[in-house]
C-alpha positions as CSV (number, residue, x, y, z in Angstrom):
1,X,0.0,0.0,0.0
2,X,1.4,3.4,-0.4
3,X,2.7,5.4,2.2
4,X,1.0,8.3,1.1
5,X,-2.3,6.5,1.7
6,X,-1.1,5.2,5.2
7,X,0.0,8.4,5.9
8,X,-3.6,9.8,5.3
9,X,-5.3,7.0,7.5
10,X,-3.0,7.5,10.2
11,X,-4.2,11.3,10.3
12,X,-7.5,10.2,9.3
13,X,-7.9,7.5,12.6
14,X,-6.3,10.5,14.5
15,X,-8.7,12.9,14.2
16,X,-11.7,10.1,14.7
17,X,-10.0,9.0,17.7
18,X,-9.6,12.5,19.2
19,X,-13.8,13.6,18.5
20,X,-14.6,10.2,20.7
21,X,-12.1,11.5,23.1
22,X,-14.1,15.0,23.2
23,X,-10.7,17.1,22.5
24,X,-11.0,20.9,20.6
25,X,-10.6,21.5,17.3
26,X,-8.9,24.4,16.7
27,X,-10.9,27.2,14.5
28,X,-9.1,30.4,12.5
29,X,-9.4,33.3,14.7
30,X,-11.8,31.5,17.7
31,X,-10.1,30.4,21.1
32,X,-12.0,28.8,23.3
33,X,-11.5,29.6,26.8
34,X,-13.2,26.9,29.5
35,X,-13.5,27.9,33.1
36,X,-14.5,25.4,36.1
37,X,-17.2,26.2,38.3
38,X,-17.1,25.5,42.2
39,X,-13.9,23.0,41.5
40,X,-16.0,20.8,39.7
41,X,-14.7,18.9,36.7
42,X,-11.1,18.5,35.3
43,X,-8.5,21.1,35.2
44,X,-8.8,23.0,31.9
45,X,-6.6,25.2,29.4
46,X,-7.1,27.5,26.8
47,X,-5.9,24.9,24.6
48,X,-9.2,23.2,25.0
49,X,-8.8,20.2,27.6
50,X,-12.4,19.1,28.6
51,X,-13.7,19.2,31.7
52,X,-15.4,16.2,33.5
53,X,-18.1,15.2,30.7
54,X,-21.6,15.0,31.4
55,X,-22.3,12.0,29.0
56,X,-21.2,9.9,27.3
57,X,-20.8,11.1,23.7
58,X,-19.8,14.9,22.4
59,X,-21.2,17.0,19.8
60,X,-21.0,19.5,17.6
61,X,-22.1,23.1,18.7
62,X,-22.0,25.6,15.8
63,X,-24.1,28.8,15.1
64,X,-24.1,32.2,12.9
65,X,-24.7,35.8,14.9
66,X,-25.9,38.7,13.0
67,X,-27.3,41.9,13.1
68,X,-31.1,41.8,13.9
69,X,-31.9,45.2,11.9
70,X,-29.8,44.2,8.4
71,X,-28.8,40.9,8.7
72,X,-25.0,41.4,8.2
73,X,-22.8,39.2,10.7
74,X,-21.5,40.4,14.0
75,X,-18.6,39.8,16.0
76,X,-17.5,39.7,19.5
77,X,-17.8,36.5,21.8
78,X,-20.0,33.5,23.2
79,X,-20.3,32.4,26.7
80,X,-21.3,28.7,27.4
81,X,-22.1,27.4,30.5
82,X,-23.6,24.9,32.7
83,X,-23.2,24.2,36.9
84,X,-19.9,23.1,36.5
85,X,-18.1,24.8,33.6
86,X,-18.1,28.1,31.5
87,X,-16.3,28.4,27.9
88,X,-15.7,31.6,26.2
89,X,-15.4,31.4,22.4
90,X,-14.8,34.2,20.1
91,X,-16.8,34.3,17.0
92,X,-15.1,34.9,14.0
93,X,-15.1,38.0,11.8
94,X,-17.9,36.5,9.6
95,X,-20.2,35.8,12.5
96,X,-19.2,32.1,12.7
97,X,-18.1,29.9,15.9
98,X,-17.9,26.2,16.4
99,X,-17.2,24.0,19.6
100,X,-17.7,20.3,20.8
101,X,-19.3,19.8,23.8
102,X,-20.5,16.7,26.1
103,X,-24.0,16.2,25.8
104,X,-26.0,17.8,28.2
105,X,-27.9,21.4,29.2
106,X,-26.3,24.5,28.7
107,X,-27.0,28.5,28.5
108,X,-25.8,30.4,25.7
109,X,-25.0,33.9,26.3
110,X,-24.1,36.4,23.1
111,X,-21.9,39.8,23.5
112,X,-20.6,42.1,21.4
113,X,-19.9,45.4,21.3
114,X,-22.7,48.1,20.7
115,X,-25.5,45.2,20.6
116,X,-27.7,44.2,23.8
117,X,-26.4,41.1,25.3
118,X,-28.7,37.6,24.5
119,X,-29.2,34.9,26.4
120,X,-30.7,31.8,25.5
121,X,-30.4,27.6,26.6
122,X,-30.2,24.5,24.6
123,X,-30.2,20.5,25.5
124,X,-27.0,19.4,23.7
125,X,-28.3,16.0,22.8
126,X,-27.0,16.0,19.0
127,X,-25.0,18.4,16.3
128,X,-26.3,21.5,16.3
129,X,-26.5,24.9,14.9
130,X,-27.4,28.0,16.7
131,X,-28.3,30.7,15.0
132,X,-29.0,34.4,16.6
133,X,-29.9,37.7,15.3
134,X,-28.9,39.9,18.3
135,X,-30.3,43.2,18.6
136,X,-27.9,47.1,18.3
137,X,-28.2,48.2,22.0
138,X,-30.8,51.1,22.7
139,X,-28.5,53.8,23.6
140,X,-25.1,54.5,22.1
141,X,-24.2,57.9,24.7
142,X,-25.5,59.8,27.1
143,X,-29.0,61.1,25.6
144,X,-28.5,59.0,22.5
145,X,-31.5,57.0,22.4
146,X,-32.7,54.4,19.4
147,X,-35.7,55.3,17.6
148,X,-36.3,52.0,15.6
149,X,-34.2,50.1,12.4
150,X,-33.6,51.1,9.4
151,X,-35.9,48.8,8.2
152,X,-38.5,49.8,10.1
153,X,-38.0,53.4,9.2
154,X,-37.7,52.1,5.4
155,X,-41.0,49.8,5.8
156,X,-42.8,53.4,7.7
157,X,-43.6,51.6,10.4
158,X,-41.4,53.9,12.5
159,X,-42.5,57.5,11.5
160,X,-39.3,60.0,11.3
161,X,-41.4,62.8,11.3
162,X,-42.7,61.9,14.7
163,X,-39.7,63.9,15.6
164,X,-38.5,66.4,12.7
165,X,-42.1,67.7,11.2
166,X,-40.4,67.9,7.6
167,X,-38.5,64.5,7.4
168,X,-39.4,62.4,5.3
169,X,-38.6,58.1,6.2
170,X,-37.3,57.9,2.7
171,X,-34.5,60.5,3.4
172,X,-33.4,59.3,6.2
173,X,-33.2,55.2,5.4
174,X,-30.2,55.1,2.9
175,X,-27.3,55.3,5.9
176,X,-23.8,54.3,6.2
177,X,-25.4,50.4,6.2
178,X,-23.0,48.2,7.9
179,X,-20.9,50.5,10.7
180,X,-18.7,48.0,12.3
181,X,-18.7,48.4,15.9
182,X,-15.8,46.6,17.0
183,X,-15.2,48.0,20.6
184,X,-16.2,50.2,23.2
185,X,-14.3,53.8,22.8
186,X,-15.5,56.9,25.1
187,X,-15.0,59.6,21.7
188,X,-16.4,63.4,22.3
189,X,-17.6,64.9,19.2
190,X,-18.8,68.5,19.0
191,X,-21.5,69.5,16.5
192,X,-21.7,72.9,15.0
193,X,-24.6,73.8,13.6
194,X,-23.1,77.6,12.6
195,X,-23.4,80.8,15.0
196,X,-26.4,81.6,13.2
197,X,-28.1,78.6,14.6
198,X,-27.2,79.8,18.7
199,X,-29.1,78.9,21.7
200,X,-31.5,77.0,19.7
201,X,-33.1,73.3,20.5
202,X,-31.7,70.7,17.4
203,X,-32.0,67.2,17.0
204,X,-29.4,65.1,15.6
205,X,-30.3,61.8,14.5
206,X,-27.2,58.9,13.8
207,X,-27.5,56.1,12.2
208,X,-24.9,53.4,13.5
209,X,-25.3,49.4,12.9
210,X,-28.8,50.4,10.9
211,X,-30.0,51.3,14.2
212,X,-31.5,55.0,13.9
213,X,-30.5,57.0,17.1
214,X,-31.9,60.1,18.4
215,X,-29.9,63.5,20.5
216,X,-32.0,66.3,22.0
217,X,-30.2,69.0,22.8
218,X,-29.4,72.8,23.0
219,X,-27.0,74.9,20.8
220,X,-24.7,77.1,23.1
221,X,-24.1,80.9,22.1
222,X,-21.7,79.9,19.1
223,X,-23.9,77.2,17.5
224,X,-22.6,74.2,19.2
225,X,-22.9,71.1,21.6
226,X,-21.3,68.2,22.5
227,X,-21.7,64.8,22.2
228,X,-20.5,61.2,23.7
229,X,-20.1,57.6,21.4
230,X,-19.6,55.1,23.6
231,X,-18.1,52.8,20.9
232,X,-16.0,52.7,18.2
233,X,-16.5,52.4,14.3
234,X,-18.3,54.8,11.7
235,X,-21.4,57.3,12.6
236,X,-23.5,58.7,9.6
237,X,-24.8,62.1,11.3
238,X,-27.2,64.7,10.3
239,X,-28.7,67.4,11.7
240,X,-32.1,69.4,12.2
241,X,-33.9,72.2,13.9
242,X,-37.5,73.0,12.9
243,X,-36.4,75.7,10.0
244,X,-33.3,74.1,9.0
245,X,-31.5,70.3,7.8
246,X,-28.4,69.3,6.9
247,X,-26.8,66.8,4.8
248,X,-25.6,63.3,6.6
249,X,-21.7,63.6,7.4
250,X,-20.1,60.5,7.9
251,X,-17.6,59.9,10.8
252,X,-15.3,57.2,12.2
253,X,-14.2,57.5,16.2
254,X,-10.8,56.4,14.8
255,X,-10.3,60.2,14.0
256,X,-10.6,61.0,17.8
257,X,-12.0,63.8,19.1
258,X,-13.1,66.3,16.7
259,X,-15.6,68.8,15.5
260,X,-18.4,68.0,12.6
261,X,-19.2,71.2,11.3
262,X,-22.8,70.9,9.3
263,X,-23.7,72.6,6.5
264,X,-27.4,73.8,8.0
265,X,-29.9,74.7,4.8
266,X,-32.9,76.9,5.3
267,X,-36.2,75.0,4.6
268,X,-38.9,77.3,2.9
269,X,-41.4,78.5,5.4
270,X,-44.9,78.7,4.7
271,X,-48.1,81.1,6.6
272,X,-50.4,78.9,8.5
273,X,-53.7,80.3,10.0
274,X,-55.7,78.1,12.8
275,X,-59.1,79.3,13.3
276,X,-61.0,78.3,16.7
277,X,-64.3,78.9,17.1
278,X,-67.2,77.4,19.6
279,X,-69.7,75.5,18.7
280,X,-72.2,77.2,20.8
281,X,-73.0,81.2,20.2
282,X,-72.4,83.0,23.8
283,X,-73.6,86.4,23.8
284,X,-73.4,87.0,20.3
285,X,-69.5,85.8,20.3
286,X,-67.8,82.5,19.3
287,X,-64.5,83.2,20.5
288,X,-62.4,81.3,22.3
289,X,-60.0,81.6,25.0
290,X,-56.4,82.3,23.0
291,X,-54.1,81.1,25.6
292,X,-54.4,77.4,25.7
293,X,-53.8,76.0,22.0
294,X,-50.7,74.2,22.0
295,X,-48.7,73.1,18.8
296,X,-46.1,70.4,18.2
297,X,-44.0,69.6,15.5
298,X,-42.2,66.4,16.3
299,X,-40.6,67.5,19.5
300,X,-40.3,70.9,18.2
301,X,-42.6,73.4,20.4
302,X,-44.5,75.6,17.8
303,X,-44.8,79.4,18.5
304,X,-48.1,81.4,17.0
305,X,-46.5,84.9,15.4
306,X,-49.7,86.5,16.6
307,X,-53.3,86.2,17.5
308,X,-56.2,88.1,17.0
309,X,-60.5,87.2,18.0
310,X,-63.4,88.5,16.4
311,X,-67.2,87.5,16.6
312,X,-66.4,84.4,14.4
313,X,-63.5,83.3,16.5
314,X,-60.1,83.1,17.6
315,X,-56.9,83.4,15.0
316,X,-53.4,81.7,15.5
317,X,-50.7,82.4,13.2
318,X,-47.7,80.5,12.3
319,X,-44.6,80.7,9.7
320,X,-43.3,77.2,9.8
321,X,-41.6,74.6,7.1
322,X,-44.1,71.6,5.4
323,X,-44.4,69.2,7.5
324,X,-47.0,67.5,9.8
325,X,-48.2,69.6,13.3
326,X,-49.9,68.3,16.6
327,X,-52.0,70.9,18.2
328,X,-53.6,70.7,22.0
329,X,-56.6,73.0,22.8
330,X,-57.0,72.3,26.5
331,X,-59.5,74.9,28.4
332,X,-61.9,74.4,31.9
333,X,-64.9,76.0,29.7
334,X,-64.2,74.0,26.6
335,X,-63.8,70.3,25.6
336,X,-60.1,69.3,25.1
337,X,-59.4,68.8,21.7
338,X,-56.5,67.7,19.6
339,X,-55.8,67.6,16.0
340,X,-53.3,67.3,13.2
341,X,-52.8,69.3,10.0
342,X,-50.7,68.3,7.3
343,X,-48.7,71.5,5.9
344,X,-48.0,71.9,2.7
345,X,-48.3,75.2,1.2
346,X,-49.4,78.4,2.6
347,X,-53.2,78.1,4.1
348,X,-56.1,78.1,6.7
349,X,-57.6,75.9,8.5
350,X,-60.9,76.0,11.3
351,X,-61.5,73.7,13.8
352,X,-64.6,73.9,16.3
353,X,-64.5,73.5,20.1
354,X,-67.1,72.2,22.3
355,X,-68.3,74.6,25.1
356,X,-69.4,73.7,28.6
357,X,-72.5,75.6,28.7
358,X,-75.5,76.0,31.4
359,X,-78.9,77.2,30.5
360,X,-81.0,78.5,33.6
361,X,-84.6,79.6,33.0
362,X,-86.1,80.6,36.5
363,X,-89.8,81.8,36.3
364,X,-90.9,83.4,40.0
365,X,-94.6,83.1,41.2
366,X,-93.5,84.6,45.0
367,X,-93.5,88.2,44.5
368,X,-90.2,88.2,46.1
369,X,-86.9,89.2,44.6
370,X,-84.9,86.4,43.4
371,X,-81.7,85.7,41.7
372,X,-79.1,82.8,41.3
373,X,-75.5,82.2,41.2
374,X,-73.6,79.1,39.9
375,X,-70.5,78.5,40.8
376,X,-70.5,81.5,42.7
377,X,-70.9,83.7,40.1
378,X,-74.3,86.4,39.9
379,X,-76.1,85.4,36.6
380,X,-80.1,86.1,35.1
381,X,-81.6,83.6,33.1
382,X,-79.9,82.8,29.6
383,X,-76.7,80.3,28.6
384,X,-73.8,80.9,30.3
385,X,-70.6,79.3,30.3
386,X,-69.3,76.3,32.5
387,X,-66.6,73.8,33.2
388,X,-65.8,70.5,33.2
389,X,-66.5,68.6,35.9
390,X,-68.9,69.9,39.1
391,X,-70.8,73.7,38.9
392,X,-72.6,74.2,41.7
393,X,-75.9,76.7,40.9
394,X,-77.4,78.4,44.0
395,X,-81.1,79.7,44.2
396,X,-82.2,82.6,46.1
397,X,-85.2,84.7,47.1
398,X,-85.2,87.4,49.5
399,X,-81.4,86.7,50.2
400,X,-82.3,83.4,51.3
401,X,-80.9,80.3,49.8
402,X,-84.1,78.6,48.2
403,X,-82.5,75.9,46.7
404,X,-79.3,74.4,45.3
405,X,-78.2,71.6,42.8
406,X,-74.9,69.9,41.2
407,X,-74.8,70.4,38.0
408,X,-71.8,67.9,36.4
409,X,-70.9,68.5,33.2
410,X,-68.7,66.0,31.2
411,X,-66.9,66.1,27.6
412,X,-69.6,63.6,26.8
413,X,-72.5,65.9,28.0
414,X,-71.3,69.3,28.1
415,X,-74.4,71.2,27.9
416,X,-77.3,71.3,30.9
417,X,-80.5,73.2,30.1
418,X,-82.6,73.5,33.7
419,X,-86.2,74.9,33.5
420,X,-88.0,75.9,37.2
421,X,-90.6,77.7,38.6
422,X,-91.5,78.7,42.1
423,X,-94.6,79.4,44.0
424,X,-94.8,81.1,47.3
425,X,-96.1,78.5,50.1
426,X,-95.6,80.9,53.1
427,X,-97.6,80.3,56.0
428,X,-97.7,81.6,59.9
429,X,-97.7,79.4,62.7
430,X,-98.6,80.5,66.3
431,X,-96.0,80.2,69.4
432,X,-95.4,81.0,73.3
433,X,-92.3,82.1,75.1
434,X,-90.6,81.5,77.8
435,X,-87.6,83.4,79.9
436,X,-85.3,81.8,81.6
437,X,-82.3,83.2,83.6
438,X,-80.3,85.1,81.9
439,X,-82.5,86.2,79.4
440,X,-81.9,83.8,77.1
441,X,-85.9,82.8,75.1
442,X,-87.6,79.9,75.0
443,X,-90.1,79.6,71.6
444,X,-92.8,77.0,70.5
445,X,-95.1,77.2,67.7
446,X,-97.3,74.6,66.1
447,X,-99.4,75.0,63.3
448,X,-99.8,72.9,60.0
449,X,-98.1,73.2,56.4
450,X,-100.3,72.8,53.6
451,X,-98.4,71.3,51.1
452,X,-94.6,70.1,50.4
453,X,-92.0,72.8,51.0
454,X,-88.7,74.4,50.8
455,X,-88.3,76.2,54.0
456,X,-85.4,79.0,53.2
457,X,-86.5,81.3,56.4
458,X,-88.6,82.2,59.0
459,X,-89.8,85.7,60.3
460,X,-90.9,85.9,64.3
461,X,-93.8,89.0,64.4
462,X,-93.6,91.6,66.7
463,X,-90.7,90.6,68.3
464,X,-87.2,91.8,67.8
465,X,-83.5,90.9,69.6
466,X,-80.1,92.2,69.9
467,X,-79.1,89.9,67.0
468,X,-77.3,86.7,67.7
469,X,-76.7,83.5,65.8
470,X,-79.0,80.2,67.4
471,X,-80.4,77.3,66.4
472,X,-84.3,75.9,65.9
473,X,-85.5,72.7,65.8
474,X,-88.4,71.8,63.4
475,X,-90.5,68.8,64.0
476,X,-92.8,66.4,62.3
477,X,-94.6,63.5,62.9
478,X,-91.3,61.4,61.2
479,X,-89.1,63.2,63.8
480,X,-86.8,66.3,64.6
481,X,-84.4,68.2,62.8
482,X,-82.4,70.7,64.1
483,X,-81.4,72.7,61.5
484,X,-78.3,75.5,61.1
485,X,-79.3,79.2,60.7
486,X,-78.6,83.0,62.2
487,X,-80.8,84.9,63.6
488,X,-80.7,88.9,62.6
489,X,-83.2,91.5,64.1
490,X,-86.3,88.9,63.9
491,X,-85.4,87.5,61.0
492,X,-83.9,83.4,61.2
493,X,-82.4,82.5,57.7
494,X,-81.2,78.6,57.1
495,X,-78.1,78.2,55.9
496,X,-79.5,75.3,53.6
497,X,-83.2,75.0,52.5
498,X,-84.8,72.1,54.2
499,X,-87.6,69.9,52.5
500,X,-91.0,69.8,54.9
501,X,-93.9,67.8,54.1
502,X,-97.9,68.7,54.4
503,X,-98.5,67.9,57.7
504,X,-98.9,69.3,60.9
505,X,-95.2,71.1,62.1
506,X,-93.6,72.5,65.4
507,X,-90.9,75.1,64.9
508,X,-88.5,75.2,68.0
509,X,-86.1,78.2,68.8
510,X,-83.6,78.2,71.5
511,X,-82.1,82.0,71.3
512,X,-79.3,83.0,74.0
513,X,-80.1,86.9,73.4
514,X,-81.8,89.5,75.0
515,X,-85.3,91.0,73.6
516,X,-84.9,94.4,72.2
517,X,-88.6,95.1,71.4
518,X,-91.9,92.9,72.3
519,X,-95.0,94.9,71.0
520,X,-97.6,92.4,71.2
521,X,-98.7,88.4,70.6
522,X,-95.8,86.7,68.9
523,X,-96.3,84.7,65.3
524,X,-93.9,82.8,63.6
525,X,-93.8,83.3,59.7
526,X,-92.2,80.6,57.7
527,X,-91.2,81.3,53.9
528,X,-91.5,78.2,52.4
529,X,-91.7,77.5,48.3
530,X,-92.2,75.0,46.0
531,X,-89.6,74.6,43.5
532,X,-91.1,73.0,39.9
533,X,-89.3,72.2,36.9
534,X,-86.2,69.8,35.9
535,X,-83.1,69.6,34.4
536,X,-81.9,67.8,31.0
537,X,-78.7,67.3,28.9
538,X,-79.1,68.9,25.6
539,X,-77.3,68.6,22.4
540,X,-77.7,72.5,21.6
């Protein structure tokens, strides 16, 4: 046979006999690395001795890393690990790694820099490949923060103009494509967007590994700020302010620290008028309050160049680049409302607001003055405005709270129309008195009310005292009240109405004054009312 061929069996039976055994086989540019774990297993090498195996047979572990948002392959290294041994493999430049293993369970743990470390576990129980798309890590520098992929931007499932109004995803997806991270390297960049750009807020946005990554920040006073990459390789860089762009700048951290001066281009500016009006006439007006109507473009804050309000509504001008715009009209007497408008060219647009409004129509039968507040404010009958949430209307006759209600007004119901009207069911009841020491009176009268009441005061006849606050106590065959009040001259006005039925009544007083003036048989007249009508929401 020929030594040539004996030669090749020899290295042939070799290389059988060393799998079986479980030894390494060395790969270009990988060295694995096994550690033990609490003293367990053999003593190991980086040459690639095995540890104490955990079955019988070994196998193949291969796999491929590579970049979640494009695909391309990734380097750095591979941790695997069980309870009794860790090995460290570097992949190699195309992604690639290979080891052989004893059967068994093991975790899998992927690194490399600028990606997010992965994690993951396999049972080892025949050859296998392992292949893992690991994912660009969500912040390459202090306030540099991922936005989405490439892809993602490309496929408009991430919208760009969510944070420059004017950029389009198509502008921004052809990038520097595959940026090579290859370690971590502190680098401070300044960017110089030009003195004429000073003190103003910018966003840079850098695309690195296809990842799309997003800086905030603040010119100084000569157009610039700075800037930290945490790792190494090339940067494709552009930046933006709401009136002006540049061009992307590529940059590679092996140039150090350094400057990138942009080339900022003014973007034509178009006039934009926002018209507000409410939906509901109020004396003759629809204008709206002018303070409250917010506007966004991307994280830009949009500034009105003026405002103006006529009997059609309220104005809001803007000079500001194409581009989509948020707006916010938040107000207590108005419905919140947002809304988008798509700018194009110069042009004007009109948006209508819901008002909170409350309709009060009071028709008075007593003969007595009467009037109403709500929500503390004096008002005759007619709309007026509200506000979200609880208004509280008050009615009165004579100066005497007659009778309140909570009116709650929602976005979803935000007008109230109330119609009422009130009759005068006074009536006089008959008393004695008694003195005690001291001075202080003793009163009882009894008569009968004739029908269902709202008992806002009573008057005591020809009787009058030093003034003093006190208390009465009204009672019915279903039992005693003592209700809150002062007492002024002769006159005892509740502090809250309170609801009497028709039946037979005994009014109570217990008042620690003197007697200014007696001039004859005492009476007790109670101004009571009757309160018809009701309340509904309306869609005026």
């Amino acid at each position: 046979m020929n030594h040539k061929v004996l030669l090749a069996m020899g290295i042939s039976a070799i290389l059988i006999i060393m799998v079986f055994a479980g030894a390494n086989i060395a790969y270009p540019e990988y060295h694995p690395v096994d550690r033990l774990i609490n003293g367990q297993g053999n003593n190991t090498t980086s040459h690639g001795t095995h540890p104490l195996p955990f079955s019988n047979r070994n196998y193949t572990l291969s796999g491929n890393i590579s970049n979640l948002y494009n695909g391309l392959p990734v380097n750095g290294t591979v941790i695997i690990k069980n309870s009794t041994m860790s090995r460290e493999l570097n992949y190699s430049k195309n992604g690639t790694f290979c080891t052989i293993l004893p059967g068994g369970s093991y975790s899998i743990t992927y690194s490399s820099p600028g990606f997010s470390n992965y994690t993951t576990s396999i049972d080892l129980n025949k050859n296998t490949t392992e292949n893992q798309a690991i994912t660009p890590v969500a912040s390459i520098g202090p306030g540099l923060s991922d936005i989405g992929s490439m892809a993602a931007i490309a496929s408009n499932s991430v919208n760009i103009s969510n944070t420059v109004p004017y950029l389009s995803n198509k502008s921004i997806s052809s990038g520097a494509g595959n940026n090579d991270i290859n370690s971590i390297h502190d680098v401070n960049i300044t960017l110089n967007l030009g003195k004429d750009l000073a003190n103003k807020q910018f966003v840079a946005l850098i695309d690195q590994n296809s990842a799309v990554y997003q800086y905030s920040g603040f010119t100084n006073s000569s157009g610039e700020d700075n800037i930290t990459l945490d790792y190494s390789g090339n940067y494709t860089i552009s930046a933006y302010t709401l009136y002006y762009n540049s061009s992307a700048i590529s940059y590679n951290t092996a140039n150090g620290t350094g400057t990138i001066n942009f080339h900022m281009v003014k973007r034509q500016i178009y006039a934009e008028t926002v018209e507000l009006s409410s939906d509901y006439r109020l004396n003759g007006s629809v204008a709206v309050d002018n303070s409250t109507l917010n506007a966004y473009g991307g994280i830009f804050t949009l500034y009105n160049t003026n405002i103006t309000s006529n009997s059609s509504g309220t104005y809001y001008n803007y000079s500001i680049p194409s581009g989509m715009y948020r707006f916010f009209y938040t107000n207590p007497n108005f419905v919140s409302k947002s809304f988008t408008l798509n700018v194009t060219h110069s042009g004007y647009s009109r948006e209508t607001v819901k008002a909170y409004i409350i309709s009060v129509n009071i028709t008075d039968n007593t003969g007595f003055p009467y009037s109403y507040t709500l929500s503390g404010t004096s008002y005759s009958n007619g709309a007026h405005r509200a506000h979200a949430g609880n208004n509280f209307l008050n009615i009165m006759v004579s100066g005497k709270t007659l009778d309140t209600k909570d009116i709650y007004l929602t976005p979803g119901t935000p007008y109230y129309g109330i119609n009422l009207t009130i009759n005068n069911n006074n009536f006089t009841l008959s008393g004695t008195e008694n003195y005690s020491s001291g001075k202080t009176l003793y009163l009882n009268y009894t008569g009968s009310s004739t029908s269902n009441s709202l008992v806002a005061g009573m008057e005591l006849k020809n009787i009058k005292f030093n003034g003093s606050t006190s208390y009465a106590t009204i009672v019915q065959s279903s039992g005693s009240k003592t209700v809150a009040g002062s007492m002024a001259n002769s006159e005892f006005n509740l502090s809250n109405p309170l609801a009497i039925s028709s039946r037979s009544i005994t009014v109570e007083f217990d008042i620690n004054n003197t007697v200014a003036d007696e001039t004859g048989g005492m009476q007790l007249y109670v101004l009571a009312y009757t309160v018809n009508g009701n309340g509904n929401y309306s869609s005026e």
